[in-house]
C-alpha positions as CSV (number, residue, x, y, z in Angstrom):
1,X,11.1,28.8,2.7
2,X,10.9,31.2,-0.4
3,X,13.2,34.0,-0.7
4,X,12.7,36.9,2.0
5,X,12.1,39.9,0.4
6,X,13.5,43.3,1.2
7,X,12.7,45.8,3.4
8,X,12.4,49.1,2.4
9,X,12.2,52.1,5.1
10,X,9.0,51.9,6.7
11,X,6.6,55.4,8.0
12,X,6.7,55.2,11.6
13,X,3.4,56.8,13.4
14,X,5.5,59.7,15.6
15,X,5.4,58.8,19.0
16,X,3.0,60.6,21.7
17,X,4.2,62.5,24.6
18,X,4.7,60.5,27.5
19,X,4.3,57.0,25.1
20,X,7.1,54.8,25.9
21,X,9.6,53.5,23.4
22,X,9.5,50.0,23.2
23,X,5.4,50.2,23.6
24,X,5.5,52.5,20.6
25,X,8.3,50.8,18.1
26,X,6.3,46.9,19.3
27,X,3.1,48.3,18.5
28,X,4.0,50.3,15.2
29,X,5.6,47.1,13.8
30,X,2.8,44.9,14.9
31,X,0.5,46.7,13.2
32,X,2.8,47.3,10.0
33,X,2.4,43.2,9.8
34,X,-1.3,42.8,10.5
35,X,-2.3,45.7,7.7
36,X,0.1,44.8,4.9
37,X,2.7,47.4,5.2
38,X,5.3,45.0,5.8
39,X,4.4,41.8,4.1
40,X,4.8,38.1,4.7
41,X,8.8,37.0,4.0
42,X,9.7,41.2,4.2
43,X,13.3,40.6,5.8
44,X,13.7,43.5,8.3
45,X,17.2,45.6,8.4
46,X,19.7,44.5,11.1
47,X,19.2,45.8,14.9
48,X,22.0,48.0,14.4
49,X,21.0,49.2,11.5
50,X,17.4,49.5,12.6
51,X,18.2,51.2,15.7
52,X,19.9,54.0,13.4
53,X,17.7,54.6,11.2
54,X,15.0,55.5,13.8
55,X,17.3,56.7,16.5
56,X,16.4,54.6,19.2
57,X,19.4,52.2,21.1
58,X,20.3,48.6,19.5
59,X,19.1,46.8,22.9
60,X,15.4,48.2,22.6
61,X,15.3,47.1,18.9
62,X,16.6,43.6,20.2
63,X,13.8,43.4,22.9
64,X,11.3,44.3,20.5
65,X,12.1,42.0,18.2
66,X,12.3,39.1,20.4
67,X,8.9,40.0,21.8
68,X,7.3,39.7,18.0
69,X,9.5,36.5,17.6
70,X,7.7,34.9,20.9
71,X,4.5,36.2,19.4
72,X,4.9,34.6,16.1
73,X,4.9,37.7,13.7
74,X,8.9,37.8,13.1
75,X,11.2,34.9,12.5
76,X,14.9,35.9,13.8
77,X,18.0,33.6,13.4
78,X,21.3,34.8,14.5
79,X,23.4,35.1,11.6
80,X,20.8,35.0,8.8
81,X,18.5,38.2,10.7
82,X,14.8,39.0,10.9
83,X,11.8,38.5,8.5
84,X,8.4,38.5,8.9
85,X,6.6,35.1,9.1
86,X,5.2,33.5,6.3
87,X,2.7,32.0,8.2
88,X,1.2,34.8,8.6
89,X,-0.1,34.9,4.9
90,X,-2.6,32.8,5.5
91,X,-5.0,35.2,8.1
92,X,-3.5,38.8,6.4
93,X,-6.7,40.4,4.4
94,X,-6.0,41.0,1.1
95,X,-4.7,44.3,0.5
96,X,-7.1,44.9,-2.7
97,X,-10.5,43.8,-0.8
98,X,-12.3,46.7,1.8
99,X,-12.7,44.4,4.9
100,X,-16.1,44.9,6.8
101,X,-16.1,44.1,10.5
102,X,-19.5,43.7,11.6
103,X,-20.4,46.3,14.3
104,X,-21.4,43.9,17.3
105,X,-18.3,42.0,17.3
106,X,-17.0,42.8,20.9
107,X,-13.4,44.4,21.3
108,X,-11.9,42.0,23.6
109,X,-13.0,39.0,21.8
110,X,-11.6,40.3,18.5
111,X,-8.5,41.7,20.1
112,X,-7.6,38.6,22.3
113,X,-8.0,35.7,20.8
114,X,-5.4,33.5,21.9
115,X,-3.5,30.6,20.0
116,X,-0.1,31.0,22.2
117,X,0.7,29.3,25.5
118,X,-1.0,31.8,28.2
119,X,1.2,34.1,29.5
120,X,0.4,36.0,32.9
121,X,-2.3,37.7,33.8
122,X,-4.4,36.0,30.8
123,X,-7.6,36.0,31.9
124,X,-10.3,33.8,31.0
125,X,-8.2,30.5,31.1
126,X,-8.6,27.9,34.2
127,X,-5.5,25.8,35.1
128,X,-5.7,23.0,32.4
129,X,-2.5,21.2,33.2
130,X,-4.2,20.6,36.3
131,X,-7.1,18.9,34.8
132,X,-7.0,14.9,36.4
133,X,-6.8,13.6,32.0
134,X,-5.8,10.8,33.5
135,X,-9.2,10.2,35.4
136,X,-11.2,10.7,32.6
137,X,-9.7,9.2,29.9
138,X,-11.0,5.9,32.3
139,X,-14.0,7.7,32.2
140,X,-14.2,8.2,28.7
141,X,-13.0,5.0,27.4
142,X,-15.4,2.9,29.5
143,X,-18.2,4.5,28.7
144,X,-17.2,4.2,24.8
145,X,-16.5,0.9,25.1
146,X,-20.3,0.7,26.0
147,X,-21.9,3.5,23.9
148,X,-24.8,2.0,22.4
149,X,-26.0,3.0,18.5
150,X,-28.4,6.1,19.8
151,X,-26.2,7.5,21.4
152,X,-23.6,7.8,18.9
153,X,-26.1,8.7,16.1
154,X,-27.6,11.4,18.9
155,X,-31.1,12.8,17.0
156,X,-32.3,13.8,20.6
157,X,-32.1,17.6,21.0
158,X,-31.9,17.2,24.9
159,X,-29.9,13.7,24.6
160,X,-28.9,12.9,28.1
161,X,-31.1,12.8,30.6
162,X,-29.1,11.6,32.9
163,X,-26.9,14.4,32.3
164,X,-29.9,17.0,33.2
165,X,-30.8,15.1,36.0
166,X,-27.5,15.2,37.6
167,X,-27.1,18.9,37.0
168,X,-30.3,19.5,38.4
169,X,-29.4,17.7,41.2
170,X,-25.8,19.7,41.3
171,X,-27.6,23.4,41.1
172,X,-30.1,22.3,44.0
173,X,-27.5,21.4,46.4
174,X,-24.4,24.1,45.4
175,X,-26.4,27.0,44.2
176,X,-29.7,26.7,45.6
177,X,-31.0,26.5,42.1
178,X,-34.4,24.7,42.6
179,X,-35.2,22.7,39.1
180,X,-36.7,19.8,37.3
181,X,-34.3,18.2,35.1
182,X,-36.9,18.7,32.3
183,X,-36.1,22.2,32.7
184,X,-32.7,21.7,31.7
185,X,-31.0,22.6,28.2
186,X,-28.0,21.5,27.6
187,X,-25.7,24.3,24.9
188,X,-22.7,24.1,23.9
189,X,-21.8,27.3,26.2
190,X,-22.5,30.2,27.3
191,X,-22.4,31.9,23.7
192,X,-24.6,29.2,22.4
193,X,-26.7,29.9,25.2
194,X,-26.8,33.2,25.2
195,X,-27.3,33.4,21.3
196,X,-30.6,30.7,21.8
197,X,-32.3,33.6,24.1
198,X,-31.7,36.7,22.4
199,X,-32.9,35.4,19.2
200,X,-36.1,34.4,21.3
201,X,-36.9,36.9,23.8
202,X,-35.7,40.2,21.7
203,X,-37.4,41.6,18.6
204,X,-35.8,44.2,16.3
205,X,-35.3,47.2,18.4
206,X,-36.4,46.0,21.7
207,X,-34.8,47.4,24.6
208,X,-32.1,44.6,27.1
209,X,-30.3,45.8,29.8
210,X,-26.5,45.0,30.4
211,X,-25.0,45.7,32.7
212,X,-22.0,48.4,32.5
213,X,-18.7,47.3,32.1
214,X,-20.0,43.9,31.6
215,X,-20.1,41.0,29.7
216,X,-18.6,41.8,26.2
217,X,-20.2,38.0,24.6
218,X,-23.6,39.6,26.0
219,X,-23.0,42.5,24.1
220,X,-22.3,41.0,21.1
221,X,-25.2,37.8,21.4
222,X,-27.7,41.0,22.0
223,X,-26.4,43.1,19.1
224,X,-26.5,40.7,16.7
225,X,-30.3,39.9,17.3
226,X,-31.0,43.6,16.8
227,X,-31.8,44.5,20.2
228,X,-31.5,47.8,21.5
229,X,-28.6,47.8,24.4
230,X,-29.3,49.8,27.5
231,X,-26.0,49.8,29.6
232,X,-27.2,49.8,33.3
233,X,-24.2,51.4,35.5
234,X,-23.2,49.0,38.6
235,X,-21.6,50.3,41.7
236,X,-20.3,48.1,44.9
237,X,-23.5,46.3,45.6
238,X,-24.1,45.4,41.5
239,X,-26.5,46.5,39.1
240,X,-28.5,49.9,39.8
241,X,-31.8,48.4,39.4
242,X,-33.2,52.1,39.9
243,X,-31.0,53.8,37.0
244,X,-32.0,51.3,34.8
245,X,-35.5,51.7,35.2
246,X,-35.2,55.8,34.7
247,X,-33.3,54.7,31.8
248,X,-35.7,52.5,30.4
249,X,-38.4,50.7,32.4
250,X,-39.8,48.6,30.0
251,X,-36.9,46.2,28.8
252,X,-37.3,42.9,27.6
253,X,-34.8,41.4,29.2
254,X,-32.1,42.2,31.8
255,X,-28.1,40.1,31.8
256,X,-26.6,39.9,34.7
257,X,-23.3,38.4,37.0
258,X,-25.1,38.5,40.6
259,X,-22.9,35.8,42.2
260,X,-19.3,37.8,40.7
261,X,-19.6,40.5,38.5
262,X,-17.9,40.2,35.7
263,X,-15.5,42.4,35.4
264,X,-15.4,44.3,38.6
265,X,-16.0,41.3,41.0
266,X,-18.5,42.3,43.6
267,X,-21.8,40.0,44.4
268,X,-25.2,41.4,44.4
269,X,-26.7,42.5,47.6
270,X,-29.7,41.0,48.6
271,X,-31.5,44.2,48.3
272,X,-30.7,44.9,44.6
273,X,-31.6,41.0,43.8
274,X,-35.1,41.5,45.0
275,X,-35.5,45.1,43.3
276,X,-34.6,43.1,40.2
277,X,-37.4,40.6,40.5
278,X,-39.8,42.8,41.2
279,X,-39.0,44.8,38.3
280,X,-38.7,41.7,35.9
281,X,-42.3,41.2,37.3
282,X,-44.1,44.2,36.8
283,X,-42.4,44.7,33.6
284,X,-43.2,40.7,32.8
285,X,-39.3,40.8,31.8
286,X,-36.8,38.2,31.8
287,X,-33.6,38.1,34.4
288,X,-30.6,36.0,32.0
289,X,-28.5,35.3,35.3
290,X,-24.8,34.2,34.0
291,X,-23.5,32.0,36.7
292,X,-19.5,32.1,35.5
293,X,-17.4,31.1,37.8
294,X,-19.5,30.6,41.3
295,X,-18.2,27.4,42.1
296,X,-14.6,29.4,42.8
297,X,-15.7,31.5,46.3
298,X,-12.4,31.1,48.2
299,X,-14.2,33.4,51.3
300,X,-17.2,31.8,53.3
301,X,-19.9,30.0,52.2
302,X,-21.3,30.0,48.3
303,X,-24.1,32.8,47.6
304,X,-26.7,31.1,46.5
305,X,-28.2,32.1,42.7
306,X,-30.8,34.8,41.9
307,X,-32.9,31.7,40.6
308,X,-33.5,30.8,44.1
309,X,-35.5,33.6,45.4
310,X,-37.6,34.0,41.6
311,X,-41.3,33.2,42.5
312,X,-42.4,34.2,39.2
313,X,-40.7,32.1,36.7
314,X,-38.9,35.3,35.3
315,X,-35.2,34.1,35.7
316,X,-33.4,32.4,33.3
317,X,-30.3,30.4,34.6
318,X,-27.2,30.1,32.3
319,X,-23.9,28.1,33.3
320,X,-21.1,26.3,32.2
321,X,-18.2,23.4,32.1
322,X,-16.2,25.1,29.9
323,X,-14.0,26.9,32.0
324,X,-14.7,24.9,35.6
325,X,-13.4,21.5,33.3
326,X,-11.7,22.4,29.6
327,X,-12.8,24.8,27.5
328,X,-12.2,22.4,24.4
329,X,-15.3,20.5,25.9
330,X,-18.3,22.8,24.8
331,X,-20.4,22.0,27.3
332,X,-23.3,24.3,29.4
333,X,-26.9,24.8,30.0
334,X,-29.9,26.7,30.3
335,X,-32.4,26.2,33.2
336,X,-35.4,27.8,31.8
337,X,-39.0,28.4,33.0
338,X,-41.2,25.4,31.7
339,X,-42.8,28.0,29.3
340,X,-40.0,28.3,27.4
341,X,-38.7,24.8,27.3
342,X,-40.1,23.9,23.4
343,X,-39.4,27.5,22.1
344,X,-35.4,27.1,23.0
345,X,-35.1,23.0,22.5
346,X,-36.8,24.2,18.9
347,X,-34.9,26.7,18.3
348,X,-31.4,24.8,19.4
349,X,-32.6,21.8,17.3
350,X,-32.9,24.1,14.0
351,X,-29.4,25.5,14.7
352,X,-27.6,22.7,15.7
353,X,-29.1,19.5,14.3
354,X,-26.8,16.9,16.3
355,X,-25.7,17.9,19.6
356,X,-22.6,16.1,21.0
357,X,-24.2,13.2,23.1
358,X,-20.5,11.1,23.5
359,X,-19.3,14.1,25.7
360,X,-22.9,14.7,27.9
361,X,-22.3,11.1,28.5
362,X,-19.2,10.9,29.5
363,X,-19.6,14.2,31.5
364,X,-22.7,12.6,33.8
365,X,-20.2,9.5,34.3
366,X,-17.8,12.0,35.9
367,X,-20.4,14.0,37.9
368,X,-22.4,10.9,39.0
369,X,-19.1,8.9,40.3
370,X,-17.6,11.8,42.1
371,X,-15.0,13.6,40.1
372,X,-16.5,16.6,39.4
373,X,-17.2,17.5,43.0
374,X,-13.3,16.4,44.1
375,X,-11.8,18.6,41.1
376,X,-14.0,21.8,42.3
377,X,-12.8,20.8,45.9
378,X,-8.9,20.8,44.9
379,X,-8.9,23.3,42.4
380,X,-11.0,25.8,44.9
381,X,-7.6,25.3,46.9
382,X,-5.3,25.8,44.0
383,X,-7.1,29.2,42.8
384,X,-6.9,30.2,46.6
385,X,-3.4,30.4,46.8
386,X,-3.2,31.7,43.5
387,X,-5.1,34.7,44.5
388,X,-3.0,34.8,47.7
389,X,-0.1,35.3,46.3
390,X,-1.4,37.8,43.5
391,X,-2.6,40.0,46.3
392,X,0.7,39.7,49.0
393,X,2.7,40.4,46.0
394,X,0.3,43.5,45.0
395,X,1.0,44.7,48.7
396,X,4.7,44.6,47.9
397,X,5.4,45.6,44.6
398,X,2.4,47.7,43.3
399,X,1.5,50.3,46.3
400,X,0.5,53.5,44.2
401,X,0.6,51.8,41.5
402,X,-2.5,49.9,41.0
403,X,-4.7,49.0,43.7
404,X,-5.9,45.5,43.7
405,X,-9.4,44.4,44.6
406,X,-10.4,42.7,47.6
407,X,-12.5,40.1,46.5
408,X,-11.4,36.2,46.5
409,X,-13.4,34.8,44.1
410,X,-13.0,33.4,40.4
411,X,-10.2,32.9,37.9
412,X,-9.8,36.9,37.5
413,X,-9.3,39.9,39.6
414,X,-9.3,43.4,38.8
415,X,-6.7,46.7,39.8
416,X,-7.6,50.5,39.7
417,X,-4.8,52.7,38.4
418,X,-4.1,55.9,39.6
419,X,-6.2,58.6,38.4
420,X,-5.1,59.8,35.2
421,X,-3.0,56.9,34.3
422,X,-4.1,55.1,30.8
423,X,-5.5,51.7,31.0
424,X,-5.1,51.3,27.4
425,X,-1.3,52.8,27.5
426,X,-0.8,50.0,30.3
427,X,-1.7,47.3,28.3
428,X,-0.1,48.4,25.6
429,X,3.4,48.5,27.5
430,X,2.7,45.6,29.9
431,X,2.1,43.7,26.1
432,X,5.5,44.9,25.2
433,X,7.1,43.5,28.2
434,X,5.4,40.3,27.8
435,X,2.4,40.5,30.1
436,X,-1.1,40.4,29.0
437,X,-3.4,42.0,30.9
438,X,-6.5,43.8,29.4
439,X,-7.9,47.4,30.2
440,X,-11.3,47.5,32.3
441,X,-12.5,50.1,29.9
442,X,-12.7,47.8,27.0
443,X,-15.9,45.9,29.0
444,X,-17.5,49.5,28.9
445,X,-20.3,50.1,26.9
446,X,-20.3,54.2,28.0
447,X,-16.6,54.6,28.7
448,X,-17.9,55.7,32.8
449,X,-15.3,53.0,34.3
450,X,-12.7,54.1,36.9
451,X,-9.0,53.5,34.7
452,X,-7.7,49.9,35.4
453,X,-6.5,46.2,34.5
454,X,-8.3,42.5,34.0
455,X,-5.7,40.2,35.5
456,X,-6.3,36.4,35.2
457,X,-4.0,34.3,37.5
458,X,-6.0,30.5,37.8
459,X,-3.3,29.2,34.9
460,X,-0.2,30.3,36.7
461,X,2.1,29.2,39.8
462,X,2.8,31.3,42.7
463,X,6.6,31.6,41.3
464,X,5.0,32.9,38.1
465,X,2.6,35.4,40.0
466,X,5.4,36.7,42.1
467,X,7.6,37.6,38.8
468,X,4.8,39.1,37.2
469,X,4.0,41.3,39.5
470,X,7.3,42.6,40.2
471,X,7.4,42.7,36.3
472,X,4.3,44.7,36.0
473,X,5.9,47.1,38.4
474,X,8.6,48.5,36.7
475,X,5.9,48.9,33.6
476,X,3.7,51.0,35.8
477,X,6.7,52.5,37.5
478,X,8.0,53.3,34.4
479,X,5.3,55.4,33.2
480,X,4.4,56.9,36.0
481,X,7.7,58.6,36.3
482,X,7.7,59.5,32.8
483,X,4.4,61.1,33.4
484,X,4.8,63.1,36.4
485,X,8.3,64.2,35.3
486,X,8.8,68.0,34.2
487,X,9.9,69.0,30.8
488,X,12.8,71.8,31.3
489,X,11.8,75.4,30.2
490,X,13.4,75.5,27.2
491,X,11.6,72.7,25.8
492,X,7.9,73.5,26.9
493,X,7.6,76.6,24.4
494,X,9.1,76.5,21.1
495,X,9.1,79.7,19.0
């Protein structure tokens, strides 16, 4: 390892009122790293020494530290002290070079990409150490061992048909999808997805709705084709079909998360769903209906998708393995309306010459013998419990504190803090503490979201939930007595 370098004294942001310690010192250090201030191999001074120079005590130094250590920014031996890792060299920016974000690259997606195990309340993540490897590595290695020379050299832009065919026959029976496997596209997600249909149904300045907080990847997919975003607001039966027509009643297209709305959770009545088509009609608009994370509805029977009730070809259906299998397997589709059928298949074709036709195989194997259907079955169960024991332990450890919501469905839920309580501030701290959870008010387009927290909980045990919890407590508890408490008179006025 080459020789650590130095550290001189370092300019410290001053902290905010009511901004907790170890959320200020983590975050001021972090960002020290990720802007160049303290460079790769920088040796930091010793706790002790740290903790005198910036008047703070030894043990929060030594908290922070080891939080940046799990992270993978700090490197800290006992005896030889604290540097900042080398490693990190290799994704720094160049401190000579202006560095140009582009403008439609959403927040959270830039904020949380994650290369570390998953740590509660990650969101986003299904329980992968409960994938059944074991069954399909049979899978997999049969159907290798018989993989003929066309499908390995896979020139076909729809390759498996009997891959469409079987997800046709899925979506009719589970979501009351009604489709012809010719219908059927198969992406690599829903980005790729997404991407295929802004590029085709929005010109330069044409008006989409999104809904509001929504979908960040919508965002960007819709930005980046130039389209002209119009966030729709949503309240507790999903999207306001009549704001979004005062707001703009000739869109293009509309996105939206009927079955679970992502973030807040709640389905789409029945009511709004048919306001919606008949809008899409009149305005001879498109409905992009993201079906997420249906298959996990732990509460009564499965709503069946927007697609079901469209009587005018206007809805486009977009789901996904990704997350209901392993994300690693790039795998989803696009049930279109047989006048769009060449226009996306063309349009995939000249992005993505060779789709993966190994995986679509092996992935109608699974689906056709069985698997697929006993894994949603068992991990249905799994994310039920999970949910459970999020929401007892909400009941005992978070009363005033953050008010989780009702619904039992998905991989994520959602928590309303206390009215002027940061979300941002929260995450912040809860980061500090080792808990990741991500502030609702990042999935706003308009910043009109009530203040809470994104909490994932399908990778994690009950024991793990449980600790969390009572974890994210005293980070809530924390700040809210720091808030509400009352500076003493001779400190509120200074002469």
């Amino acid at each position: 390892m080459p020789k650590a370098q130095s550290s001189f004294d370092l300019a410290l942001r001053e902290r905010r009122p009511g901004e907790l310690l170890t959320s200020w010192l983590y975050e001021e250090l972090r960002q020290a790293m990720l802007n160049g201030q303290l460079r790769p191999g920088t040796r930091l001074p010793a706790t002790r020494d740290f903790a005198g120079q910036y008047k703070t005590s030894r043990g929060t130094v030594v908290s922070v530290f080891e939080q940046l250590q799990a992270e993978g920014y700090l490197i800290c031996r006992v005896g030889a002290g604290s540097w900042v890792n080398n490693s990190l060299s290799a994704h720094l920016p160049s401190p000579k070079i202006r560095q140009i974000r582009p403008k439609y690259l959403p927040t959270p997606a830039r904020e949380f990409a994650f290369s570390r195990p998953p740590r509660p309340f990650r969101a986003y993540e299904p329980a992968l150490a409960e994938f059944p490897t074991d069954v399909w590595a049979r899978v997999a290695g049969r159907r290798l061992r018989k993989a003929s020379p066309s499908l390995l050299a896979g020139h076909d832009p729809r390759v498996s048909r009997t891959l469409r065919e079987a997800i046709a026959a899925y979506l009719g029976s589970s979501r009351g999808v009604n489709c012809a496997p010719d219908q059927v596209v198969i992406v690599s997600g829903v980005q790729q997805g997404l991407d295929l249909l802004a590029r085709l149904l929005v010109k330069s300045g044409e008006p989409v709705w999104l809904e509001d907080p929504g979908y960040f990847g919508a965002t960007g997919a819709f930005r980046n084709a130039g389209a002209r975003i119009v966030p729709v607001p949503t309240d507790a039966e999903g999207l306001l079909i009549s704001e979004g027509i005062r707001l703009c009643k000739r869109a293009k297209a509309a996105y939206v998360t009927p079955a679970h709305q992502f973030p807040l959770g709640m389905t789409m009545s029945i009511g709004r769903r048919l306001a919606l088509l008949a809008w899409a009609r009149k305005a001879g608009a498109y409905v992009i209906e993201d079906d997420y994370d249906s298959e996990y509805r732990f509460d009564g029977p499965p709503v069946p998708a927007l697609h079901g009730l469209d009587t005018g070809a206007s809805v486009i259906f977009l789901g996904s393995f990704n997350k209901v299998l392993f994300p690693s397997l790039r795998l989803g589709y696009l049930v279109l309306p047989t006048a769009l059928v060449d226009s996306v298949l063309a349009l995939r074709f000249a992005v993505d010459l060779h789709p993966v036709g190994l995986d679509q195989a092996i992935l109608s194997d699974f689906i056709l013998e069985g698997h697929f259907a006993r894994h949603i079955r068992r991990m249905r169960e799994l994310y039920a419990a999970r949910l459970a024991a999020l929401q007892e332990a909400a009941q005992k450890y978070l009363a005033g504190l953050l008010e989780i919501s009702p619904v039992r469905a998905g991989l994520s839920t959602t928590g309303l803090l206390p009215k002027g309580m940061s979300s941002h501030q929260v995450e912040a701290a809860a980061a500090a503490r080792g808990i990741e959870v991500i502030a609702l008010d990042r999935f706003s387009l308009t910043g009109k979201v009530a203040s809470g927290l994104l909490l994932g909980f399908a990778p994690f045990d009950e024991r793990e939930i449980r600790g969390a919890v009572s974890n994210l407590a005293a980070v809530l508890d924390e700040m809210q007595r720091s808030r509400t408490q009352v500076p003493h008179p001779s400190t509120r006025r200074r002469a």
